[in-house]
C-alpha positions as CSV (number, residue, x, y, z in Angstrom):
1,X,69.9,-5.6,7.0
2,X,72.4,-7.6,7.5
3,X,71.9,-11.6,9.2
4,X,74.6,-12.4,11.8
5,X,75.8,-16.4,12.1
6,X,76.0,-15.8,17.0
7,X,72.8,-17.4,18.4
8,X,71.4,-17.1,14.8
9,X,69.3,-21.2,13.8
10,X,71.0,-21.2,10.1
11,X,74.5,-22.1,9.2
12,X,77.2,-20.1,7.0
13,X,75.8,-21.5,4.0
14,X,72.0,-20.2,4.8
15,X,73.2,-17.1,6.4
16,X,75.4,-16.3,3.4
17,X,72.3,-16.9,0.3
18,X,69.8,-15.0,3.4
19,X,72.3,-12.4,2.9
20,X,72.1,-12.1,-0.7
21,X,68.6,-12.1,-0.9
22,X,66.8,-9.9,1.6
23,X,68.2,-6.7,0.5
24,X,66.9,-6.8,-2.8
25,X,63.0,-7.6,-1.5
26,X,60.6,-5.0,-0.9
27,X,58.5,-4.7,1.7
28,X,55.7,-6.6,0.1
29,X,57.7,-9.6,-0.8
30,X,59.0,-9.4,3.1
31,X,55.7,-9.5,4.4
32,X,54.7,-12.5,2.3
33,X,57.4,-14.7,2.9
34,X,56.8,-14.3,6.9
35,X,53.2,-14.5,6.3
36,X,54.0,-18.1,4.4
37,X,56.8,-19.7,6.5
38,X,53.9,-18.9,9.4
39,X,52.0,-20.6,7.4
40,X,54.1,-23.5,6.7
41,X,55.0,-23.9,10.3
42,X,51.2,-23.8,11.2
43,X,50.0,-26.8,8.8
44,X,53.5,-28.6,10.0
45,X,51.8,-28.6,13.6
46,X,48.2,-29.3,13.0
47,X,48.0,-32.4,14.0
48,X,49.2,-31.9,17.3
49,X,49.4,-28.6,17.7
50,X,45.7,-26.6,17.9
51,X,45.3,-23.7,15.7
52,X,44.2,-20.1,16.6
53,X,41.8,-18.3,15.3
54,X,41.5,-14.5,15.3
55,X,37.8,-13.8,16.7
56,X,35.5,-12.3,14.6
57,X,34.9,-8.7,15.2
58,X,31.1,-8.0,16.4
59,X,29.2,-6.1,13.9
60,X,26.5,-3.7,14.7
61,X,23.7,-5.4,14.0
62,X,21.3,-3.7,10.9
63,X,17.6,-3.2,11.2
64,X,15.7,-2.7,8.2
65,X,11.9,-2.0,8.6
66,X,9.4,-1.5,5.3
67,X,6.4,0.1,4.7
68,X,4.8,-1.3,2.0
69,X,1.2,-0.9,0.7
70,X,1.8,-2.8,-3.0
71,X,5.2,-5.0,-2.0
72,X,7.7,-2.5,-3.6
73,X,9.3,-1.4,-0.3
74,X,9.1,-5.3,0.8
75,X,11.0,-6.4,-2.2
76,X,13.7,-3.6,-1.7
77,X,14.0,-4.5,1.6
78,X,14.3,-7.9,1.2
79,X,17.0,-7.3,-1.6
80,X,19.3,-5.1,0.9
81,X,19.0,-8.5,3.7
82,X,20.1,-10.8,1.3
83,X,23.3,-8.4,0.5
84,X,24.2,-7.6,3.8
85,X,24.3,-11.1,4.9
86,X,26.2,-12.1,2.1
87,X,29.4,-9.6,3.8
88,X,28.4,-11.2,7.4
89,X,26.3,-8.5,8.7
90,X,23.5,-9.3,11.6
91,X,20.1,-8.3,9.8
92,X,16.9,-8.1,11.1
93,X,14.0,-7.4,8.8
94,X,10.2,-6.5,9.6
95,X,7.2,-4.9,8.4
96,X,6.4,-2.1,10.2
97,X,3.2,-2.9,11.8
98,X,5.0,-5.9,12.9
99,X,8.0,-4.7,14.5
100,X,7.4,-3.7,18.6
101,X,8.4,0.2,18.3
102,X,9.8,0.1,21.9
103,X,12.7,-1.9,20.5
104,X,13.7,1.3,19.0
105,X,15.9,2.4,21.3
106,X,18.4,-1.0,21.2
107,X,18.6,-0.1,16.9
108,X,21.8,0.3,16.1
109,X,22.1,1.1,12.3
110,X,18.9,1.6,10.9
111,X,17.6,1.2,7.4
112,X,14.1,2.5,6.9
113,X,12.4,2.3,3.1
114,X,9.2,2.8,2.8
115,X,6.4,3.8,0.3
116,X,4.0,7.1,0.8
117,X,0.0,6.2,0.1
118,X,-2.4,8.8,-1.5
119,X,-1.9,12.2,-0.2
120,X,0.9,11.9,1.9
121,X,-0.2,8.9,4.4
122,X,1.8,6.0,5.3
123,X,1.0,2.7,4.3
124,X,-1.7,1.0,5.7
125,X,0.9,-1.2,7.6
126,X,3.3,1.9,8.6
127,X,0.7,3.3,10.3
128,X,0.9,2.7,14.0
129,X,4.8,2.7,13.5
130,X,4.2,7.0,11.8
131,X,2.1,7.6,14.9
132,X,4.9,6.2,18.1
133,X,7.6,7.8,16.1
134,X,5.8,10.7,16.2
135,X,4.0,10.4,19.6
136,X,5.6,11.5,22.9
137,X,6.4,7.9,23.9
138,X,9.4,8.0,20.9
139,X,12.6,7.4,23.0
140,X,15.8,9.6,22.1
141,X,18.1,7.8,19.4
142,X,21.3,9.3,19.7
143,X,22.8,6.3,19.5
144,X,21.1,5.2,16.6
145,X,22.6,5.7,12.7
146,X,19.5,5.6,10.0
147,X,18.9,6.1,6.7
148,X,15.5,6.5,4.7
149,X,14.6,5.6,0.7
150,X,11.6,6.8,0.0
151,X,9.4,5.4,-3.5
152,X,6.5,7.7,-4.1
153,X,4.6,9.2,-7.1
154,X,5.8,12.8,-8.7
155,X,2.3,13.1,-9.9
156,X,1.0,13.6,-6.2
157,X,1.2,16.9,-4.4
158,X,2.8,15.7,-1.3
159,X,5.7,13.5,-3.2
160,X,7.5,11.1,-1.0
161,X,6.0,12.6,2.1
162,X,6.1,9.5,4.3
163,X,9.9,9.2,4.1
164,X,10.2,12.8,4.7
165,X,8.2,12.2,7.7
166,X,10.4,9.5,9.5
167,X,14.1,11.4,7.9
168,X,12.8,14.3,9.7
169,X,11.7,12.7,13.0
170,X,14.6,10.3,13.5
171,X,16.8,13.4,13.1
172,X,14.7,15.3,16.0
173,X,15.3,12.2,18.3
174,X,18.8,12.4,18.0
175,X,19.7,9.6,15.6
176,X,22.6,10.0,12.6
177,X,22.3,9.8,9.4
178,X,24.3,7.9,7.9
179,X,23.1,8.4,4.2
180,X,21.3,11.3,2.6
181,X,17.5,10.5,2.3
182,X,16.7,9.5,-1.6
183,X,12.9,10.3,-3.2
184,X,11.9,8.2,-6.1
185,X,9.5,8.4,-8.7
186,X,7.6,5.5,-9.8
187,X,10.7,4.5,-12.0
188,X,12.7,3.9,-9.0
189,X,15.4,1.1,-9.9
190,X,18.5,3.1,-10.3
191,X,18.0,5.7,-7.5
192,X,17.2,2.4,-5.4
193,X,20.7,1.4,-6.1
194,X,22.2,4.7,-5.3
195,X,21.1,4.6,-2.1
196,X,21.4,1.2,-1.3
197,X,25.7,1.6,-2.8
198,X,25.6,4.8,-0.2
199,X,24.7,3.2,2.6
200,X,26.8,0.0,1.5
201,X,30.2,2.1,1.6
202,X,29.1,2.9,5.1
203,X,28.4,-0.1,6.5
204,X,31.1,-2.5,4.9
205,X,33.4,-0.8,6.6
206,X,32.6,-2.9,9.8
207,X,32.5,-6.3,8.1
208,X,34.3,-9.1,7.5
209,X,37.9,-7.7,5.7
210,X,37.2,-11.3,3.4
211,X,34.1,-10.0,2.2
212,X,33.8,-6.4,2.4
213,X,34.0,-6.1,-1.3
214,X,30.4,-8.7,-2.0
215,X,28.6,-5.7,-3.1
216,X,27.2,-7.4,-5.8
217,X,23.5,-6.9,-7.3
218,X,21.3,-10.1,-6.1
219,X,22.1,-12.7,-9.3
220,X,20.3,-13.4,-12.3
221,X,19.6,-16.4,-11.6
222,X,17.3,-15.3,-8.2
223,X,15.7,-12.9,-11.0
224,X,12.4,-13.5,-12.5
225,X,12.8,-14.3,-16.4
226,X,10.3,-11.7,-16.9
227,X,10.1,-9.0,-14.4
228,X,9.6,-5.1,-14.4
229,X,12.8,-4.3,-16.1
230,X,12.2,-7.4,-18.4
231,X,8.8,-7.4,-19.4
232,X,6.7,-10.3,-21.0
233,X,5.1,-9.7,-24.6
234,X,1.8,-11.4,-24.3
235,X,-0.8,-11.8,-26.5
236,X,-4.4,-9.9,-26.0
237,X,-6.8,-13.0,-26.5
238,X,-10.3,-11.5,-25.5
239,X,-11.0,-7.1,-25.0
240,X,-14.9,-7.6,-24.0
241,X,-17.1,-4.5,-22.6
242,X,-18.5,-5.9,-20.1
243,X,-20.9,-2.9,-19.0
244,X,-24.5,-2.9,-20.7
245,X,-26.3,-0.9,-22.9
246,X,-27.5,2.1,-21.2
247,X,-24.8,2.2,-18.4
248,X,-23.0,5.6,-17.6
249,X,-19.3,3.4,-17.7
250,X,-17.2,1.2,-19.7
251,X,-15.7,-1.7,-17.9
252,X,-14.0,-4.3,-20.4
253,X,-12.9,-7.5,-19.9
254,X,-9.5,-8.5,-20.5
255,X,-8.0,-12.1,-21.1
256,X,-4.2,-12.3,-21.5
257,X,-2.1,-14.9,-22.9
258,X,0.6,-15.9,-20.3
259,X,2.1,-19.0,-22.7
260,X,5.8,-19.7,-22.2
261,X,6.4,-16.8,-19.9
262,X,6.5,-18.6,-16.4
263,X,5.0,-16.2,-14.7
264,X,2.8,-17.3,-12.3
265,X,0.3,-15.3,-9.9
266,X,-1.9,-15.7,-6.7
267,X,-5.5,-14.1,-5.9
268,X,-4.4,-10.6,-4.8
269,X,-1.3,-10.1,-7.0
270,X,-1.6,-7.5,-9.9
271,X,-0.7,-7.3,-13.5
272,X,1.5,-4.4,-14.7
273,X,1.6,-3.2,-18.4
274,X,3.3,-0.4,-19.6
275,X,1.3,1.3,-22.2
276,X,1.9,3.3,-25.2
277,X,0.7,7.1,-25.5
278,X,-1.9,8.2,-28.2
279,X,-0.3,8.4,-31.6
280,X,-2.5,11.5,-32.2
281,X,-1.3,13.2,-28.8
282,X,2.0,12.4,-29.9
283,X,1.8,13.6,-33.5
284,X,0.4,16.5,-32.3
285,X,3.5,17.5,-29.7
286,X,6.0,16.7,-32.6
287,X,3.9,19.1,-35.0
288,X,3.8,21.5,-32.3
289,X,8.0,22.1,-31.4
290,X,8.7,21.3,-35.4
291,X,10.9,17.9,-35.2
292,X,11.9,15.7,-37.3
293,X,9.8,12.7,-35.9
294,X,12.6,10.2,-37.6
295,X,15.2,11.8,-35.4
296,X,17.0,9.6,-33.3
297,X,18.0,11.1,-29.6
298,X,19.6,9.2,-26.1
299,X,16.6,7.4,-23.9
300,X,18.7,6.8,-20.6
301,X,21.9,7.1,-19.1
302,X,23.6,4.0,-21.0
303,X,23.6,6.1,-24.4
304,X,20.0,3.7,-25.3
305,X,18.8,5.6,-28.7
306,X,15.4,5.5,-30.0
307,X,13.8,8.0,-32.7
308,X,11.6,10.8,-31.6
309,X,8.4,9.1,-32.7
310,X,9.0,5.9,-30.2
311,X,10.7,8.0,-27.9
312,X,7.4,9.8,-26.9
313,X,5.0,6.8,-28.1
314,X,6.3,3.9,-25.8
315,X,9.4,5.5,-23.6
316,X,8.3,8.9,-22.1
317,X,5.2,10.2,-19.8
318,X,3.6,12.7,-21.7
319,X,0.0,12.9,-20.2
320,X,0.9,14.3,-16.8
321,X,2.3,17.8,-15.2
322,X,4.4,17.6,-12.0
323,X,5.4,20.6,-10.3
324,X,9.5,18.5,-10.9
325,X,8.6,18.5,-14.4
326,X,7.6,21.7,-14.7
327,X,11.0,22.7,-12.9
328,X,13.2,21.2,-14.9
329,X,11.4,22.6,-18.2
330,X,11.8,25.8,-16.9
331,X,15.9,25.4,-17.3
332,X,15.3,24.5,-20.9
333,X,12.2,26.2,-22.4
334,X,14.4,29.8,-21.5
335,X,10.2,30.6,-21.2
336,X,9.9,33.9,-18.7
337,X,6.4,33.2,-18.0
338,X,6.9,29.8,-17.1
339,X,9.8,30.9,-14.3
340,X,7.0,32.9,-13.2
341,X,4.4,30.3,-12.5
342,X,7.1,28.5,-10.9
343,X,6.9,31.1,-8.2
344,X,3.4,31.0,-7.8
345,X,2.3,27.6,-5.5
346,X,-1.1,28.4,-5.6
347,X,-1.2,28.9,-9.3
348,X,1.6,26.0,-10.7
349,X,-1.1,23.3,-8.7
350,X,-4.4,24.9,-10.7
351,X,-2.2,24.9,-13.5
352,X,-0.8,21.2,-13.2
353,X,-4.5,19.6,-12.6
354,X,-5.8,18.0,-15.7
355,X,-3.2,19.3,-18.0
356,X,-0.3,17.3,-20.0
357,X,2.9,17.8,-22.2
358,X,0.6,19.2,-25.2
359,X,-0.7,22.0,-23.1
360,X,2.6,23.0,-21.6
361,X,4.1,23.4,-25.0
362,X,0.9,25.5,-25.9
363,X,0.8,27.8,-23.2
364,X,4.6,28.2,-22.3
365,X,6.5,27.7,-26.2
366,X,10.4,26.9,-25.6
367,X,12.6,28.8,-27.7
368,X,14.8,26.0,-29.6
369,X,14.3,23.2,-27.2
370,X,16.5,20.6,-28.3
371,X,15.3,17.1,-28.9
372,X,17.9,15.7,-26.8
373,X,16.7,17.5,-23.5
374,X,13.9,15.5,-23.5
375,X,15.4,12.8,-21.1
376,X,16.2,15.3,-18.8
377,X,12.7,16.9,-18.5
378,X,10.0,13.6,-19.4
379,X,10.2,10.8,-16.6
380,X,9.5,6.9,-18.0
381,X,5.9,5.5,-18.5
382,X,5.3,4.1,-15.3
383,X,3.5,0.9,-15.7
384,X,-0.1,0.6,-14.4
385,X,-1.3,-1.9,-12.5
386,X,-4.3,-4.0,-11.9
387,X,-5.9,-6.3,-9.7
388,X,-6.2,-9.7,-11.3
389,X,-9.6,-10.9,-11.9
390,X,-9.0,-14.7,-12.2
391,X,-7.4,-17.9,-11.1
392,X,-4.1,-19.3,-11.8
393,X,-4.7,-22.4,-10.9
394,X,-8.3,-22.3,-13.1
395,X,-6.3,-20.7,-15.9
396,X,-2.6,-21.7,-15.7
397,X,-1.9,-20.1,-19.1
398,X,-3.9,-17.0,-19.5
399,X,-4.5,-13.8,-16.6
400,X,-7.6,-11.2,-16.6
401,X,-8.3,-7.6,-15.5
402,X,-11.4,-5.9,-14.8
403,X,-10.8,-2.4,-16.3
404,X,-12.8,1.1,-16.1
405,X,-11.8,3.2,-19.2
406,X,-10.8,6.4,-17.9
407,X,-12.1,9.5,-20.1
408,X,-12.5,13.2,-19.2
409,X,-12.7,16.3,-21.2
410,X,-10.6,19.3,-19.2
411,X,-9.6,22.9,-21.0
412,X,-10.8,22.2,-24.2
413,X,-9.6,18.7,-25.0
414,X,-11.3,15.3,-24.6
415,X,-9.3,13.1,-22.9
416,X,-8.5,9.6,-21.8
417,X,-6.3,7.2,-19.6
418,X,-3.1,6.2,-21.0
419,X,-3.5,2.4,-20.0
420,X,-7.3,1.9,-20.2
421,X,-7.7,4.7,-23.4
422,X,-5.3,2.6,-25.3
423,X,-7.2,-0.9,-24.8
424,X,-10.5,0.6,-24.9
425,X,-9.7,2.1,-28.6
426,X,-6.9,0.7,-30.1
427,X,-5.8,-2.7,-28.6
428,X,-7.7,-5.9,-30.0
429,X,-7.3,-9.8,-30.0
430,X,-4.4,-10.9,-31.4
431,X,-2.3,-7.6,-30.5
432,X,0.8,-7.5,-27.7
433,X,0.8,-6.1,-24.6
434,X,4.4,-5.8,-22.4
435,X,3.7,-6.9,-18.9
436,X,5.0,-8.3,-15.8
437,X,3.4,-9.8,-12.1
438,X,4.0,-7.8,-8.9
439,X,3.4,-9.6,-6.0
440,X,1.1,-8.1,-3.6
441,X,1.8,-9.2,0.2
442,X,-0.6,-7.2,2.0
443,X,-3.3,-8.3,0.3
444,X,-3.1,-12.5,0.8
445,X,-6.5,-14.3,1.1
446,X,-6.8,-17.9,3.3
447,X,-7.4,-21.1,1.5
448,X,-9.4,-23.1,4.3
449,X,-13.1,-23.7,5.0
450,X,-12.6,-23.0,8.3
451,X,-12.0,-18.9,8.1
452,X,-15.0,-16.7,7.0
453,X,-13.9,-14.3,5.0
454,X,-15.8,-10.9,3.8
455,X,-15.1,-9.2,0.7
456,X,-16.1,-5.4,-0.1
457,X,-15.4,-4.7,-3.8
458,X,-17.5,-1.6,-6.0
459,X,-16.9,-1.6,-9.4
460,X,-14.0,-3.0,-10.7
461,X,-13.3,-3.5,-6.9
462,X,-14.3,-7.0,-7.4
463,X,-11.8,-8.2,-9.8
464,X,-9.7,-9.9,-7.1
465,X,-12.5,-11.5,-5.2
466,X,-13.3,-12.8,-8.6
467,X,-9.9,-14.3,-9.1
468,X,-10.0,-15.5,-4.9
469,X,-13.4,-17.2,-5.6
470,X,-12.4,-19.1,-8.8
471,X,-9.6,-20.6,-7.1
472,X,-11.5,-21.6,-4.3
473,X,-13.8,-23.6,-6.6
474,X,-11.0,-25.1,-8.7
475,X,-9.5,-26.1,-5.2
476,X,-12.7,-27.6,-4.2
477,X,-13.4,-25.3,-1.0
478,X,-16.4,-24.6,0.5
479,X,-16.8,-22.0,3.8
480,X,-18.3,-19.0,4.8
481,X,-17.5,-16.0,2.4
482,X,-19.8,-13.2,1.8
483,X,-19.6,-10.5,-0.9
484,X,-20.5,-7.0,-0.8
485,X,-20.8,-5.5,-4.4
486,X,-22.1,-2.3,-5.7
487,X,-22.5,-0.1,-9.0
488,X,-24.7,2.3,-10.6
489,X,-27.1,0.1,-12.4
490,X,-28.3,-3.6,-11.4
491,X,-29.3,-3.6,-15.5
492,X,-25.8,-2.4,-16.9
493,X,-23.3,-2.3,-14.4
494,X,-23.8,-6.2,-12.6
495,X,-20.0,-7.1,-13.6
496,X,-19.8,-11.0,-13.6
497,X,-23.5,-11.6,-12.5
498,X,-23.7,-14.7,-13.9
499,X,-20.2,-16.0,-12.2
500,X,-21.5,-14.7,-9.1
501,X,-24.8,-17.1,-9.0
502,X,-23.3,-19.8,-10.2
503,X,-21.0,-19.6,-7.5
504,X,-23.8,-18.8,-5.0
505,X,-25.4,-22.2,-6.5
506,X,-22.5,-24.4,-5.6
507,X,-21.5,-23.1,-2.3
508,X,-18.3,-21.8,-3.5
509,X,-19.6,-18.3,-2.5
510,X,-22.3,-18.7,0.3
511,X,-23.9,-14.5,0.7
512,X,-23.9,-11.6,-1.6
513,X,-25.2,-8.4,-0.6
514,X,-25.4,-6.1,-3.8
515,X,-26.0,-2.0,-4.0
516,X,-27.3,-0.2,-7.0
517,X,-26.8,3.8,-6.3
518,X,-28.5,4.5,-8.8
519,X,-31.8,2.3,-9.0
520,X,-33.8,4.3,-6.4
521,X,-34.3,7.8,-5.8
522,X,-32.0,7.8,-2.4
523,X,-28.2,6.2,-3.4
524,X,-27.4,3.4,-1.7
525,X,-24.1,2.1,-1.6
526,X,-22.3,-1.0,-0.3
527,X,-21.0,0.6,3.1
528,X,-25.2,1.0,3.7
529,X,-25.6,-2.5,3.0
530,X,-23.3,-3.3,5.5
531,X,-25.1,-1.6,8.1
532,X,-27.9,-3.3,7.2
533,X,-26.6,-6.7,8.6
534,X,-24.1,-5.1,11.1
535,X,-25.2,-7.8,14.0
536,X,-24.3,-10.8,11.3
537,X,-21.3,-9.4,9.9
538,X,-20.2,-8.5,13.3
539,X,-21.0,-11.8,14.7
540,X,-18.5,-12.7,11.4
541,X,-15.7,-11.2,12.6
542,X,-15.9,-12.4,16.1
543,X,-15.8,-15.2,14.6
544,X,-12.3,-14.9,12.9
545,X,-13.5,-13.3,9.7
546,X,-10.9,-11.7,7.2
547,X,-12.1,-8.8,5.8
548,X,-10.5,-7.6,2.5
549,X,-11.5,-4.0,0.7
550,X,-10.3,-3.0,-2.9
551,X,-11.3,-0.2,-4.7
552,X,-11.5,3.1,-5.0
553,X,-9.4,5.0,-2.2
554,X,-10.8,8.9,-2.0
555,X,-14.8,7.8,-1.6
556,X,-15.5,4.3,-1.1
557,X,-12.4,3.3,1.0
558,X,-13.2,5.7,3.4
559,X,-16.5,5.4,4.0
560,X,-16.2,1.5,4.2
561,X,-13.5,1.9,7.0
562,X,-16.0,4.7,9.0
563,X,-18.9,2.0,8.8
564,X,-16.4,-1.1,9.8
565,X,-15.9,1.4,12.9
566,X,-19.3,2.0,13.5
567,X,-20.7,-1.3,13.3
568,X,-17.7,-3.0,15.8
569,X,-18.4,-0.4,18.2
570,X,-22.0,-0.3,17.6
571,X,-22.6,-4.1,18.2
572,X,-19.6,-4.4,20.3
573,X,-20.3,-1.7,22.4
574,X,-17.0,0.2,22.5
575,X,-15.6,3.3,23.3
576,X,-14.2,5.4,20.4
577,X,-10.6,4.3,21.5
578,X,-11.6,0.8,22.3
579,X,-13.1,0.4,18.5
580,X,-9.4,2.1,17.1
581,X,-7.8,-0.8,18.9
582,X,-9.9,-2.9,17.9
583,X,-9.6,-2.7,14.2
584,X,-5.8,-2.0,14.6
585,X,-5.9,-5.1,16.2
586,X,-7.9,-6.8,12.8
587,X,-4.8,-4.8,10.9
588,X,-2.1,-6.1,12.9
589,X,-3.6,-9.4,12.6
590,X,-3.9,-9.5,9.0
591,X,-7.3,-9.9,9.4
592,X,-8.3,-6.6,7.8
593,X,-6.7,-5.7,4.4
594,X,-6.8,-3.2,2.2
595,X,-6.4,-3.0,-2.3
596,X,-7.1,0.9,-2.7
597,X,-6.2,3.3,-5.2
């Protein structure tokens, strides 16, 4: 190229050194030097001359709806918001049961994580959301692009199946998928971030060229200092057994040093702690496939080491079968009989119930297992949680937990619960425990003397109306809030008795119905009791009560929601469909929440 000197703005001195220069630039150095003399001439004329901007593109805009029953779904959702509006994208973010499902159709990409409760239901607040998407009144979606994380349990039979449920509906209605659905176990963190990087390199592709390349993890400094990937170690300060001589159980009474962690919790919230397995259980496996228990063998994906001994006393799950774990020891046990049972449904879930690692071994010996394959077979302790049992703002240093020691005997072994075995038997004051706070937003208690507020909590059920009714006192609040309690035994099994009156005496609790089942020849349990003052407690909730139920989910849970039923339509003389409304209506309202596992 060469410059000529007719009609051209530079002289014979400029063309000349113009001539010398631009052959010998590339491309990339051509583009530059236009892009800065546009520049130059632009900031030359900004005082009189007004600048353009390009427009910004329009950007589909990104729904993302949760359903969560203990906040894990929430917190992932609200992690993907905070990066997607940090490269420019439109988000709008909801709960379910508090998104209008009609709005479906105007979706344009949609993000859908959500949790799976018990045996393959949604979450109490996914509910209504499962049943339009499913109902006839689900509009088509062709013009809608989804993806669905799922977070479930292995352990369960029907793993994950909420989030198979809306993958496989929003399909049927026409939408794309714009990401492969992901299933997580309890450990869920880093198959979290797959998905969420996935979808990412999807959707950044219609942002903001200046920050398309944000995809950053949320900072540290948002992060907790101690949190479930960074736990706290705190220091046991009481282990009490709290049931009585005589009773059937053993409920114990845990205070936990939270000194210098900053962790802080409200009533409602649970503490996690990740346990360590039985040191006999785990001699016993290491006895069993012959290794050296000083052995050290990888833990993760980052090359972590840790010997064999801590590997399967604080690292791995060895107290549960999964038909997943059973598959993937199959590959490496080169065990004929165990490829077998694999093909046998029926059989693999007798087999799996009640069983752990030991009795696989037993039954099904590998031929030269490695040591090393055990991070691809063994999933991570998942932590267990628990309702707290007291007041922060009562005890700003310390938590407490309400725990039922698990203990069974199945095929010839006794047994006991991981978590509640090892306080029960081997942890005492003075000893550490690694834990962390999770948040839990569906179950959130008032703090006003205006709202009545019923509690229904069996057994350890009552640890967090324990924890909501200490804080009322240390706040000074009075109001309307009536307990329902039951056990076996009023003589053995009355957990906190004592708090309970007290706080009966200074109007800090004002009723408490109680139910002993087994005190009188015919049971009686708390969902009787509430049938026993069904006008009152009715009357209650007409009046704006919140209702709140924790505890067990197969029995009590259950049977508390089929009486709530009863007694609304009952006193308020509904319909069968009129009563469903009306308690969806308590649900939607956050009126009526649920704690159950």
């Amino acid at each position: 190229m060469t410059l000529q000197v007719v009609n051209s703005p530079f002289d014979e001195k400029q063309t000349e050194i113009l001539n010398q220069v631009l052959p010998t630039l590339t491309d990339a150095q051509k583009n530059w030097l236009a892009g800065y003399l546009a520049a130059s001439q632009a900031a030359e004329k900004q005082d009189t001359t007004p600048v353009k901007h390009p427009e910004k593109v329009k950007t589909r805009t990104v729904t993302i709806l949760y359903g969560s029953e203990t906040g894990n779904s929430q917190s992932l959702a609200e992690n993907v918001s905070q990066r997607l509006k940090a490269i420019d994208r439109t988000v709008t973010i909801s709960s379910m049961d508090d998104y209008k499902p009609k709005k479906l159709k105007e979706a344009e990409d949609l993000l859908i994580i959500t949790a799976t409760h018990g045996e393959g239901d949604p979450p109490d607040n996914a509910i209504l959301f499962h049943e339009f998407l499913h109902s006839r009144k689900a509009p088509k979606l062709d013009k809608v692009q989804y993806s669905v994380l799922s977070l479930g349990d292995e352990s369960y039979e029907h793993f994950c199946q909420t989030g198979k449920d809306f993958d496989k509906r929003l399909e049927e209605l026409g939408a794309n998928r714009i990401h492969h659905r992901i299933d997580c176990d309890v450990d869920y963190e880093e198959l979290a971030e797959e998905w969420i990087n996935g979808v990412f390199e999807f959707l950044k592709n219609e942002s903001s060229p200046d920050t398309s390349q944000e995809l950053v993890k949320t900072s540290p400094a948002e992060q907790p200092i101690y949190s479930k990937s960074n736990p706290f170690s705190a220091e046991v300060l009481d282990n009490i057994k709290l049931s009585g001589k005589g009773s059937n159980k053993e409920t114990r009474h845990i205070e936990i040093s939270l000194d210098n962690s900053n962790l802080q919790y409200e009533p409602g919230d649970c503490l996690a702690i990740y346990p360590k397995n039985d040191p006999v259980l785990v001699q016993q496996i290491i006895e069993t496939l012959g290794w050296n228990s000083e052995q050290t063998i990888p833990i993760n994906k980052q090359g972590e080491i840790r010997s064999i001994q801590e590997a399967l006393t604080s690292i791995f799950e060895i107290t549960r079968l999964t038909k997943g774990l059973i598959e993937k020891a199959a590959i490496h046990f080169n065990n004929e009989k165990l490829s077998q049972l694999l093909k046998n449904t029926s059989e693999l879930k007798t087999y799996i119930e009640g069983r752990d690692w030991l009795d696989l071994l037993t039954d099904y010996p590998p031929k030269n297992l490695e040591p090393t394959s055990i991070m691809q077979i063994l999933r991570k302790i998942p932590a267990r949680q628990y309702s707290i049992s007291s007041s922060h703002q009562a005890n700003p240093d310390e938590v407490h937990l309400t725990l039922a020691t698990v203990r069974y005997h199945t095929h010839g072994r006794d047994r006991c619960g991981v978590c509640t075995g090892e306080i029960a038997d081997r942890i005492k004051p003075g000893d550490m425990l690694n834990v962390y706070v999770h948040k839990n937003p569906n179950f959130k208690f008032p703090f006003d003397e205006e709202t009545p507020v019923v509690m229904i909590g069996p057994g350890t059920g009552v640890a967090p109306f324990r924890g909501y009714i200490e804080e009322r006192e240390e706040l000074e609040l009075k109001g309307k809030t009536w307990l329902f309690f039951g056990d076996q035994h009023f003589r053995s099994d009355f957990l906190y008795q004592v708090d309970w009156q007290n706080w009966l005496k200074k109007g800090c609790l004002s009723k408490m119905d109680v139910a002993f089942s087994r005190d009188s020849k015919e049971k009686v349990y708390v969902q009787h009791r509430m049938l026993e003052k069904a006008k009152e407690l009715y009357e209650w909730i007409e009046a704006g009560a919140h209702i709140y139920v924790c505890g067990d989910e197969k029995k009590m849970a259950k049977d508390v929601h089929e009486t709530l039923h009863m007694i609304i339509s009952q006193e308020g003389r509904l319909d069968e469909q009129a009563t469903k409304d009306y308690v969806n209506k308590l649900k939607a309202e956050k009126r009526y929440q649920r704690d159950v596992y």
